[in-house]
N, CA, C and O atoms as CSV, one atom per row, in Angstrom:
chain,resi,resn,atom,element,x,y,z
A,1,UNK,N,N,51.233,-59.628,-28.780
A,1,UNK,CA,C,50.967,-58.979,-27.512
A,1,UNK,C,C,49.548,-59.311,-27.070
A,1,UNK,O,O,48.573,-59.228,-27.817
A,2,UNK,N,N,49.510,-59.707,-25.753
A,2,UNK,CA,C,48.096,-59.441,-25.276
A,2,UNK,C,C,47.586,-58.743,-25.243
A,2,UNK,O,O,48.020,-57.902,-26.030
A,3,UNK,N,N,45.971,-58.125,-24.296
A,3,UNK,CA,C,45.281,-57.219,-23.911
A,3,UNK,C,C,46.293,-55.630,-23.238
A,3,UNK,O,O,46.286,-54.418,-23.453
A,4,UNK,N,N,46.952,-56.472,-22.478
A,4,UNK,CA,C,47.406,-55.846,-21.697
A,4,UNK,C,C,49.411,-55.145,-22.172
A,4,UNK,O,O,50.262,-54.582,-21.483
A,5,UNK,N,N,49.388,-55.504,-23.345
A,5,UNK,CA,C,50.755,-55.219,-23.990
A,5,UNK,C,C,51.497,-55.920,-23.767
A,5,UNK,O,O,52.555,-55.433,-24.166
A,6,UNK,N,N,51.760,-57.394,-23.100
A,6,UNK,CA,C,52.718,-58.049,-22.993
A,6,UNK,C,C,52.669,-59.121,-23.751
A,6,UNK,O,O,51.851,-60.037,-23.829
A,7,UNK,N,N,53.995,-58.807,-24.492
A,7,UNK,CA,C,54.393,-59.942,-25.332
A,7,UNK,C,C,54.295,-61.169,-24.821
A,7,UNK,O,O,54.533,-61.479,-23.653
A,8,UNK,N,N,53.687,-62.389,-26.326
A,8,UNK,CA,C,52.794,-63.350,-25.910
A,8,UNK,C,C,54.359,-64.116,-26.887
A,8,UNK,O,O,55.225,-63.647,-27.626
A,9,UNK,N,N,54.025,-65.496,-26.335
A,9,UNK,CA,C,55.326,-66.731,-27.245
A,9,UNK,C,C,54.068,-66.943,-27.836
A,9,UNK,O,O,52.936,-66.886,-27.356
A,10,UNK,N,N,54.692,-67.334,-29.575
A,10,UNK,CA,C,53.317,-68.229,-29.837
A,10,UNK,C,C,53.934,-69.197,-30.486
A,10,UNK,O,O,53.530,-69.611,-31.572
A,11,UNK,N,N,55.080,-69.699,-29.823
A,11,UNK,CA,C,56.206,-70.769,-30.448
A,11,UNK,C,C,55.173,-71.949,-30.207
A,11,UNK,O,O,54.318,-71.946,-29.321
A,12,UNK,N,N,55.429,-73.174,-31.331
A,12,UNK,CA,C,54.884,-74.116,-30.555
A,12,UNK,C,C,54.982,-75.217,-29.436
A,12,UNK,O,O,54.337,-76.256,-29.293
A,13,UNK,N,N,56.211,-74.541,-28.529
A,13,UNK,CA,C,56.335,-75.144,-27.330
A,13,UNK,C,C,55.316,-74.881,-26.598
A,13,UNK,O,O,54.948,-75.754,-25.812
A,14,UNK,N,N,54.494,-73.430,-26.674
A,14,UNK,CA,C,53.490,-72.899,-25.604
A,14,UNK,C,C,52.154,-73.016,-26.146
A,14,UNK,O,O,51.539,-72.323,-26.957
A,15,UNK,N,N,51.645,-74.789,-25.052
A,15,UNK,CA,C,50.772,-74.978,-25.141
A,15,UNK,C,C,48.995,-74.448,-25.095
A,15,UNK,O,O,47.885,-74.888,-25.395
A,16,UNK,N,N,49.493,-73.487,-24.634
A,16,UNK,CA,C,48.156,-72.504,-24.177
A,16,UNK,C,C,47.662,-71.269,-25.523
A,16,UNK,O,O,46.501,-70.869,-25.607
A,17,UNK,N,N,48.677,-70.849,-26.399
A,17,UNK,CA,C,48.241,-70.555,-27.542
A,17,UNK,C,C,48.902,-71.101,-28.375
A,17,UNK,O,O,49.956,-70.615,-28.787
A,18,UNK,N,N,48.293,-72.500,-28.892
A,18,UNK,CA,C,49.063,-72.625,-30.317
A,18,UNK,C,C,48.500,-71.614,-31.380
A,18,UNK,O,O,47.481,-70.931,-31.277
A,19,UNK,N,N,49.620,-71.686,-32.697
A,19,UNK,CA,C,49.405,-70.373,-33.783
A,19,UNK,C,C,48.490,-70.359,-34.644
A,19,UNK,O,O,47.993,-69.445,-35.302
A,20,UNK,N,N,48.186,-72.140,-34.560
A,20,UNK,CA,C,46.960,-72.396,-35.879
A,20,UNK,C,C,45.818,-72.569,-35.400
A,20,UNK,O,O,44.931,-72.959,-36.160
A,21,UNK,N,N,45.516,-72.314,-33.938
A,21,UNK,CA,C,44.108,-72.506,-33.564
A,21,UNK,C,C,43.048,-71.381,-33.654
A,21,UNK,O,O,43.220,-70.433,-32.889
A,22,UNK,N,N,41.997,-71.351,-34.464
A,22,UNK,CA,C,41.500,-70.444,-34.710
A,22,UNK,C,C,41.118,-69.570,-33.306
A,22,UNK,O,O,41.178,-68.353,-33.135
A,23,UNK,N,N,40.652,-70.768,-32.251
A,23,UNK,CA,C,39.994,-69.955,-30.877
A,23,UNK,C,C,41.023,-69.016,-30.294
A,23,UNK,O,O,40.817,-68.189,-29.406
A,24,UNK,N,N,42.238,-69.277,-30.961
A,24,UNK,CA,C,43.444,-68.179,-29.854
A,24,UNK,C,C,43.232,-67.000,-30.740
A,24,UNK,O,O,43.458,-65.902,-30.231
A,25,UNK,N,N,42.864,-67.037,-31.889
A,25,UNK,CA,C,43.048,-65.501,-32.429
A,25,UNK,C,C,41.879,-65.120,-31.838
A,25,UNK,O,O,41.004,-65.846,-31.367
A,26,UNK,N,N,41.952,-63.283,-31.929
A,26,UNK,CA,C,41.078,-62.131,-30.808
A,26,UNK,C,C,39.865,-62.093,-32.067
A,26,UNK,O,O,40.337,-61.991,-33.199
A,27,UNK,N,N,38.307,-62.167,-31.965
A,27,UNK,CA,C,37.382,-62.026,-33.361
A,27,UNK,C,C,37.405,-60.736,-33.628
A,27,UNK,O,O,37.549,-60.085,-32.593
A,28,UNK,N,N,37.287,-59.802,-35.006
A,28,UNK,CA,C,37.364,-58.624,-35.153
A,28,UNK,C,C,36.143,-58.152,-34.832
A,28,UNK,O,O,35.071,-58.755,-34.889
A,29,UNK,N,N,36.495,-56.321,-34.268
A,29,UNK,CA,C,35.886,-55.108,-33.830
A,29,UNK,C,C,34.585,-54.501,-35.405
A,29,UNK,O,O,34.749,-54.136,-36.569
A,30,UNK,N,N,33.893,-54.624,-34.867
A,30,UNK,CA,C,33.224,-53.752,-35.847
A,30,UNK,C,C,32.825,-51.665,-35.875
A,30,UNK,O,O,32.271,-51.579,-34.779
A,31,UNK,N,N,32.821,-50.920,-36.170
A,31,UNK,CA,C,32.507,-49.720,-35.881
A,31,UNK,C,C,31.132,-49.668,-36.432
A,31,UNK,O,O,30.781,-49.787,-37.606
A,32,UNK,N,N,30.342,-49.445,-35.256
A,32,UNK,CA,C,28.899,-49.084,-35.863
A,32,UNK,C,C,28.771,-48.001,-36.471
A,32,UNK,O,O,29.661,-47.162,-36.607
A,33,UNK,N,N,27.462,-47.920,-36.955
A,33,UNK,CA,C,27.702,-46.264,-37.722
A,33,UNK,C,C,26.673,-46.011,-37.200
A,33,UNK,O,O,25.966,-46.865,-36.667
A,34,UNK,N,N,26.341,-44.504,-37.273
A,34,UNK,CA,C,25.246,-44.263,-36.133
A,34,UNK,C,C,23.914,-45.059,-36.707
A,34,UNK,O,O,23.666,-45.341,-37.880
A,35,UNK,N,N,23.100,-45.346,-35.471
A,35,UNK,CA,C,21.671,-46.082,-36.017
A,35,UNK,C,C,20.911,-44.973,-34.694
A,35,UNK,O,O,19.745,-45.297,-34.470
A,36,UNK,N,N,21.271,-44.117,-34.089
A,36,UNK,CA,C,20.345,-43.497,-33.085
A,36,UNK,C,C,19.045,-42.790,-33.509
A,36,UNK,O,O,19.114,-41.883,-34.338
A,37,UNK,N,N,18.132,-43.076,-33.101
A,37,UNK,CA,C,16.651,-42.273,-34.065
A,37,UNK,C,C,15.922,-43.559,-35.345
A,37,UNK,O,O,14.764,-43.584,-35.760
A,38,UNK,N,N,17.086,-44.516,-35.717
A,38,UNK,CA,C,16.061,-45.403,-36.434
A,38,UNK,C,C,15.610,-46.389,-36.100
A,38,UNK,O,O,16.179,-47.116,-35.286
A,39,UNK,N,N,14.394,-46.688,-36.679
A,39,UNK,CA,C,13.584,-47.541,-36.243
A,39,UNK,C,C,14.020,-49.158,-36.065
A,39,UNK,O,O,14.563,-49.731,-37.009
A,40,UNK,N,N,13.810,-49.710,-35.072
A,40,UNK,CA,C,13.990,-51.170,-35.197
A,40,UNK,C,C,13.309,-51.977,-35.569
A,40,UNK,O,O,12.517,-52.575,-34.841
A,41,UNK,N,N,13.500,-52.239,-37.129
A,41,UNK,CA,C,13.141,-53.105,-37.918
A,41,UNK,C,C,13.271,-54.256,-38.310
A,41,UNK,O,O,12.470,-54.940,-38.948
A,42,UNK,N,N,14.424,-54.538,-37.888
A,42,UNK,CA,C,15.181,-55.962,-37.862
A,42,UNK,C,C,15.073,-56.899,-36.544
A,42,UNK,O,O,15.318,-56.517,-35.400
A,43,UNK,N,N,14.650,-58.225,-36.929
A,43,UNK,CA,C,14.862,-59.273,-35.697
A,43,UNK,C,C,16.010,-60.066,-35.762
A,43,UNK,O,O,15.970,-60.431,-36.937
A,44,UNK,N,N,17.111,-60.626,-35.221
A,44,UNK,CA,C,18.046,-61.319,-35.068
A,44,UNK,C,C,17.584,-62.704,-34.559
A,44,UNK,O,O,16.533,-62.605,-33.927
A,45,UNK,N,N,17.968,-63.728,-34.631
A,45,UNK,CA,C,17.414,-64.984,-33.991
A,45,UNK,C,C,18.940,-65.783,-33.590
A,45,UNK,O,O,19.694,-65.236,-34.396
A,46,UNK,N,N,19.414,-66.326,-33.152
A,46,UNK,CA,C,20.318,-66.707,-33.291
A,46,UNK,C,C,20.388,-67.983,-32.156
A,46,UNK,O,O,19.531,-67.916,-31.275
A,47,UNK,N,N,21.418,-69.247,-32.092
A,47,UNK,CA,C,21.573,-70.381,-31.287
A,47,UNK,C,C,22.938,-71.329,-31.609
A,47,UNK,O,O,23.107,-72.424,-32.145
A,48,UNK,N,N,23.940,-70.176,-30.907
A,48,UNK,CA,C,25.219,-70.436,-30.728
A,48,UNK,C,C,25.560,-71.869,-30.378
A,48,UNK,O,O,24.719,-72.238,-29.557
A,49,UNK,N,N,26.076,-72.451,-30.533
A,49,UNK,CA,C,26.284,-73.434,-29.665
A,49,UNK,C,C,27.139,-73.310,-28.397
A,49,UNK,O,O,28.153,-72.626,-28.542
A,50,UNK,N,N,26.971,-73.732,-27.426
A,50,UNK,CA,C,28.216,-73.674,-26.392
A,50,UNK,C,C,29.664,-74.080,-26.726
A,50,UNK,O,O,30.376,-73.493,-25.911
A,51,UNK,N,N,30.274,-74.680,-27.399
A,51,UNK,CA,C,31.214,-74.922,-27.727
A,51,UNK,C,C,31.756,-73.760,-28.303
A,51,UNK,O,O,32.968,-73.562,-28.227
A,52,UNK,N,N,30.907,-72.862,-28.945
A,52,UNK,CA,C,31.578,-71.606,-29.391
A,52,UNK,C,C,31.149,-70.086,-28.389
A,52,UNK,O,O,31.195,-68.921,-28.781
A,53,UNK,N,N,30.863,-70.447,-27.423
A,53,UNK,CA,C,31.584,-69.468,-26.329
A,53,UNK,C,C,31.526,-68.240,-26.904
A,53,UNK,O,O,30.681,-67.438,-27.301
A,54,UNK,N,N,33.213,-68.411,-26.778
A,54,UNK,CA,C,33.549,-66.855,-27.347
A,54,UNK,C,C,33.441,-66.316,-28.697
A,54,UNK,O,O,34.294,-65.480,-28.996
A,55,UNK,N,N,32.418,-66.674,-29.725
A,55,UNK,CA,C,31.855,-66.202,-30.408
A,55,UNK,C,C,30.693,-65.900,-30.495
A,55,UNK,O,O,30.129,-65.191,-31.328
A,56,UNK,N,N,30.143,-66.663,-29.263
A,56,UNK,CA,C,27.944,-66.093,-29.376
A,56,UNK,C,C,28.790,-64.887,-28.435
A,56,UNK,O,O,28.868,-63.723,-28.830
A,57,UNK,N,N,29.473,-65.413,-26.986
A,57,UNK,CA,C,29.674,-63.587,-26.767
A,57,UNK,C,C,29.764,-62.693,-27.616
A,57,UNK,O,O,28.826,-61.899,-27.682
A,58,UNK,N,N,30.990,-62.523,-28.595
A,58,UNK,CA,C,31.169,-61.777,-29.050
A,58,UNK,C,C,30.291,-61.322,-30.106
A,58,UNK,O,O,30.465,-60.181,-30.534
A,59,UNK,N,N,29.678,-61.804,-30.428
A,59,UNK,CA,C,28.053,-61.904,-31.493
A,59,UNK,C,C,27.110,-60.900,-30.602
A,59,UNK,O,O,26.353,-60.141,-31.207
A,60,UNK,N,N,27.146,-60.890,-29.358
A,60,UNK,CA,C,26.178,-60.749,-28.652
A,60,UNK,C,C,26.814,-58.769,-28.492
A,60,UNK,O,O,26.084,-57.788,-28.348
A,61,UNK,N,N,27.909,-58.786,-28.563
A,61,UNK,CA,C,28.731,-57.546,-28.028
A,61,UNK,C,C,28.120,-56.658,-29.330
A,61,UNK,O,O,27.238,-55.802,-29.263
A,62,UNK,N,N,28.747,-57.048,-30.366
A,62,UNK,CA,C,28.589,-56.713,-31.766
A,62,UNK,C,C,26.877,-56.367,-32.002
A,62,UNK,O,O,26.695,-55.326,-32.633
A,63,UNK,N,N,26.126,-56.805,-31.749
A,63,UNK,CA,C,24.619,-56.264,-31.871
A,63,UNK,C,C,24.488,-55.158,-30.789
A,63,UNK,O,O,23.982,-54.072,-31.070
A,64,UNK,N,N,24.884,-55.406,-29.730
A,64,UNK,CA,C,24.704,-54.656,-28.432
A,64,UNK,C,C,24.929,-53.372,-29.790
A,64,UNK,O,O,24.075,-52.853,-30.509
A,65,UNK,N,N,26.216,-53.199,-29.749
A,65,UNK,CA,C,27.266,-51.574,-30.667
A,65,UNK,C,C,26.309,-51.560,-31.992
A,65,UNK,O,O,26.814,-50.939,-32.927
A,66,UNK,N,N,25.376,-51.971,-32.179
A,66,UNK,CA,C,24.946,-51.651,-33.581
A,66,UNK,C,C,23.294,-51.313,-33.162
A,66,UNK,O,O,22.269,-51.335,-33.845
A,67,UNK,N,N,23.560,-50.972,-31.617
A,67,UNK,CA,C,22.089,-50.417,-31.047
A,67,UNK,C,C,20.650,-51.613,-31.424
A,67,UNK,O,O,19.525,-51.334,-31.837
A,68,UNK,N,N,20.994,-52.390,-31.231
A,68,UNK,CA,C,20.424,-53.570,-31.116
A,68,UNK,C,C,19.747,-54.027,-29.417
A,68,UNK,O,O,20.528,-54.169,-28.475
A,69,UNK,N,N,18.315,-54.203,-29.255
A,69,UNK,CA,C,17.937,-54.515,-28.193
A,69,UNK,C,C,17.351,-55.792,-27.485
A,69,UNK,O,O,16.325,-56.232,-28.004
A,70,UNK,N,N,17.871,-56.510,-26.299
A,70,UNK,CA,C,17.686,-58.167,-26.450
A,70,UNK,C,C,16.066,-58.126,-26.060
A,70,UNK,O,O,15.303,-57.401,-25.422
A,71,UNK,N,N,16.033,-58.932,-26.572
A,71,UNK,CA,C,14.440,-59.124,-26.059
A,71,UNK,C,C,14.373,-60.297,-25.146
A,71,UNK,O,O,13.697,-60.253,-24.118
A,72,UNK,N,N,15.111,-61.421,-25.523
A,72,UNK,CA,C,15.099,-62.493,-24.624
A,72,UNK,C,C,16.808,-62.947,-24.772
A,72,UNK,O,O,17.552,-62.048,-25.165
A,73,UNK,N,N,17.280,-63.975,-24.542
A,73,UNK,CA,C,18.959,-63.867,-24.401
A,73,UNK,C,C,19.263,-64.266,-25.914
A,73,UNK,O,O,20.470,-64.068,-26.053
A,74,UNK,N,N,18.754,-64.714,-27.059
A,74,UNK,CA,C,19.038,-65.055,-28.078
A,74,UNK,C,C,18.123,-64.514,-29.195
A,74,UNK,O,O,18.252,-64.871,-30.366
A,75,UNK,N,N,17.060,-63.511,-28.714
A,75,UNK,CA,C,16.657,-62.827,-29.889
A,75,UNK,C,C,16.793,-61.402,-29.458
A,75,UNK,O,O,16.742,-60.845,-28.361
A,76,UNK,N,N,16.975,-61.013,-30.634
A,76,UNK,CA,C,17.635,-59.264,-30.783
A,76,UNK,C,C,16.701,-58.336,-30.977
A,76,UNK,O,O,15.635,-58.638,-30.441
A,77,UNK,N,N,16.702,-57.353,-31.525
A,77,UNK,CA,C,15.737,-56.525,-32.042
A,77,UNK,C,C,16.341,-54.817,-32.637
A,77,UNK,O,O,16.565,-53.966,-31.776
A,78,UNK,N,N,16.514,-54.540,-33.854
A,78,UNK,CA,C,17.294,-53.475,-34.052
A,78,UNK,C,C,16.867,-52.866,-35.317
A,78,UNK,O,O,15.883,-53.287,-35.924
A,79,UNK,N,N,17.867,-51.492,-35.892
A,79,UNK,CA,C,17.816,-51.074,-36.797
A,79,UNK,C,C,19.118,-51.532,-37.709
A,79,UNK,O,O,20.286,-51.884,-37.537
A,80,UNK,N,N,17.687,-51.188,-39.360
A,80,UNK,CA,C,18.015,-52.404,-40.373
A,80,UNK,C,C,18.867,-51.709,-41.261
A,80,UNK,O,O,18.567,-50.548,-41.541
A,81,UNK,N,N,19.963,-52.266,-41.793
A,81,UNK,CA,C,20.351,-53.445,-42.002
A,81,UNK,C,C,21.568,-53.635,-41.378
A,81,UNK,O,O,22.027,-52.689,-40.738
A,82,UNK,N,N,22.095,-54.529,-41.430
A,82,UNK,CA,C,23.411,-55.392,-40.542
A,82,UNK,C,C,24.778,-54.962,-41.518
A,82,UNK,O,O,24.753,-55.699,-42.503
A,83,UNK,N,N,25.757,-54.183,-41.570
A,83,UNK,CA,C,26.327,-53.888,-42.571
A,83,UNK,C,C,27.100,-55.121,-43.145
A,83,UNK,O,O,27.755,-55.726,-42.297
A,84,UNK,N,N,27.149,-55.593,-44.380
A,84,UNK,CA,C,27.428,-56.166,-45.068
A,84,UNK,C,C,28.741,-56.830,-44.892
A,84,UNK,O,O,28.969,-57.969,-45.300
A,85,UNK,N,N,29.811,-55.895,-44.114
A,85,UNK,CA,C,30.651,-56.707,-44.339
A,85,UNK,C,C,30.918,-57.654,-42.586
A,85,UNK,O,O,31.654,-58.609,-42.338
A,86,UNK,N,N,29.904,-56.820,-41.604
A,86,UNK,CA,C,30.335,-58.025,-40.582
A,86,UNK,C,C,29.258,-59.336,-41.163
A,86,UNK,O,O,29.616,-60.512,-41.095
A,87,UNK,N,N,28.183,-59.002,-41.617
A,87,UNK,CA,C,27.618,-60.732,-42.319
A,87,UNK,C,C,28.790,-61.587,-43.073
A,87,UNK,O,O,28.797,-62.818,-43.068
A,88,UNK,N,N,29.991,-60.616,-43.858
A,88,UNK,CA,C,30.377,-61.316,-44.498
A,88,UNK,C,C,31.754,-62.049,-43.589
A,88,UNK,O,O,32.253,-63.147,-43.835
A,89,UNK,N,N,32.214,-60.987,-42.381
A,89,UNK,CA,C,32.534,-61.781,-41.244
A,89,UNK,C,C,32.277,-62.967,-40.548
A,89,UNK,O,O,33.164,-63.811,-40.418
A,90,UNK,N,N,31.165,-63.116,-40.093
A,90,UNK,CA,C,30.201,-63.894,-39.730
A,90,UNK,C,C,30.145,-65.249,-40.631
A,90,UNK,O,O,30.215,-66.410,-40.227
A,91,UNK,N,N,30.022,-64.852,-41.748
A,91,UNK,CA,C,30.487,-66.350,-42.690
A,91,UNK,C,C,31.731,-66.818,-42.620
A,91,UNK,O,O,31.848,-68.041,-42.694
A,92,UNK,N,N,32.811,-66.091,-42.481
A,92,UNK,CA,C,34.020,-66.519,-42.195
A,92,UNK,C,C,34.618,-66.863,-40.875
A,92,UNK,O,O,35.790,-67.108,-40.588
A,93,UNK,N,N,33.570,-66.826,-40.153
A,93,UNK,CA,C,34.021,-67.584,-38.592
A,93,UNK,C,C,33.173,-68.896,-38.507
A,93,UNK,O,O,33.410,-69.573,-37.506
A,94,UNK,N,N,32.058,-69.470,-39.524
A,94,UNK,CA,C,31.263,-69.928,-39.383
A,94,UNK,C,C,30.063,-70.396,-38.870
A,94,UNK,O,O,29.510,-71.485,-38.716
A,95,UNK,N,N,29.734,-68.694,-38.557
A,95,UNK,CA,C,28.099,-69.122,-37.899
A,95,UNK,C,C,26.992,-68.650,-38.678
A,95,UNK,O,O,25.902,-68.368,-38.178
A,96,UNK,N,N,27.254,-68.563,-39.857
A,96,UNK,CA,C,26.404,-68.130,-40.475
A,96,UNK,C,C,24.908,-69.307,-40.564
A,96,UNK,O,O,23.795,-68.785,-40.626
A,97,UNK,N,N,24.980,-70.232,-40.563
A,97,UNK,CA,C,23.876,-71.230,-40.220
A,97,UNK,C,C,23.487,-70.904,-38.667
A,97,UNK,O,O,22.396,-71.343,-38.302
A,98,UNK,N,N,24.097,-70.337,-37.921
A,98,UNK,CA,C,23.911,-70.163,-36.706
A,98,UNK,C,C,22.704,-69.273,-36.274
A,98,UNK,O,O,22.276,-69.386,-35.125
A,99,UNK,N,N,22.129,-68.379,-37.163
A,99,UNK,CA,C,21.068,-67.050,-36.810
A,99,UNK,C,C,20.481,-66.701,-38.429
A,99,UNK,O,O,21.099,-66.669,-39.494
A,100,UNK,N,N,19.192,-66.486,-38.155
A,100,UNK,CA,C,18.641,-65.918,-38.620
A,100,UNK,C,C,18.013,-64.436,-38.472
A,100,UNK,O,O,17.663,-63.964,-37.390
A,101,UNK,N,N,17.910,-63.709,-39.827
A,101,UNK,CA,C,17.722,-62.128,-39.684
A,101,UNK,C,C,15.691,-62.780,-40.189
A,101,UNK,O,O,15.237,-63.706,-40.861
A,102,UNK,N,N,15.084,-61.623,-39.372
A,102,UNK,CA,C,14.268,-61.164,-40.449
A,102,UNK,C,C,13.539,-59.951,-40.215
A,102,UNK,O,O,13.529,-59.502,-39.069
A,103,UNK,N,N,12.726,-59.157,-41.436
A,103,UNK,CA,C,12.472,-57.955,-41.290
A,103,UNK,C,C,10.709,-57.798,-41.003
A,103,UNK,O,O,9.702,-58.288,-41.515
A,104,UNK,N,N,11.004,-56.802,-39.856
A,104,UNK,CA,C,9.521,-56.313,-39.229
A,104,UNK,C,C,8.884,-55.633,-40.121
A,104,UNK,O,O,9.373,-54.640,-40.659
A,105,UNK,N,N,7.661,-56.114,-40.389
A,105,UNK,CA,C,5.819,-55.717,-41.008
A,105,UNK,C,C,6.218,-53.790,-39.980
A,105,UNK,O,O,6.268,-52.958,-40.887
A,106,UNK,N,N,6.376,-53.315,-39.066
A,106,UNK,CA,C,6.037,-52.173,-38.219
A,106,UNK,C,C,7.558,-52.560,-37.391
A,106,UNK,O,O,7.973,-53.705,-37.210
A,107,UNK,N,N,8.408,-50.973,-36.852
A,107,UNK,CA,C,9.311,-51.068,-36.118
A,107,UNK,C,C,8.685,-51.713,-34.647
A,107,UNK,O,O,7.472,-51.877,-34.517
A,108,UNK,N,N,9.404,-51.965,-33.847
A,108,UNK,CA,C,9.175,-52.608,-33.026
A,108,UNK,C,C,9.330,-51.693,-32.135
A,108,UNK,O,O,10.233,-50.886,-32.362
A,109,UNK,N,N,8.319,-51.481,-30.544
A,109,UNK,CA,C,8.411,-50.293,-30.015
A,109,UNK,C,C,8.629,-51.004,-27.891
A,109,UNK,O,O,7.870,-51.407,-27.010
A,110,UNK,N,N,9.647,-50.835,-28.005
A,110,UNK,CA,C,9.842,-51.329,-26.333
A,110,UNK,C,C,8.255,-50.123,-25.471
A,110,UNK,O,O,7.745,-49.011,-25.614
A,111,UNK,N,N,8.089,-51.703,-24.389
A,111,UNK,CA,C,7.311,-51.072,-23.529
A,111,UNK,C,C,7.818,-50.712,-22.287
A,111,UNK,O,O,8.777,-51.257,-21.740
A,112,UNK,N,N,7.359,-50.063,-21.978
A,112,UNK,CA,C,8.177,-49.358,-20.592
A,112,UNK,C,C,7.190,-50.060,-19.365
A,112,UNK,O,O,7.418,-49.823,-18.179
């Protein structure tokens, strides 16, 4: 089924989703856990390539929900740490060469 509940063919007559292409499957949801009140300690760095699209989006969604703040369009800024198992996500879609974490000397304090 799609977004929208309607049953999808994923025979391989229908060229528009074949079954073995990784880009047709949907990337998984993460549930943040609360981070409201802690400090942002963590920097994100990251440089998707364009070819993967819909995974720097969805990279980009996934920090957004984990209260993560952009500073510029490819560096982040948040509270630490990244739970373990979307990193271990993240290796299994293969962008893990794609971004680097590293941790702030002092939280980082937006200026108004």
């Amino acid at each position: 089924m799609n977004l929208l509940g309607i049953p999808v063919d994923l025979s391989r007559d229908n060229k528009e989703c074949p079954p073995n292409n990784i880009r047709s499957r949907y990337l998984r949801s993460f549930i943040p856990i609360n981070t409201k009140g802690l400090p942002k300690n963590l920097l994100v760095l990251y440089d998707i390539p364009e070819d993967k699209k819909k995974e720097r989006d969805w990279f980009r969604r996934q920090l957004r929900s984990f209260d993560f703040d952009m500073i510029q369009r490819s560096v982040w800024v948040g509270p630490s740490p990244l739970p373990k198992d979307f990193l271990a996500y993240v290796k299994t879609i293969g962008l893990q060469n794609e971004f680097k974490i590293f941790k702030l000397a002092r939280p980082y304090k937006k200026i108004v």
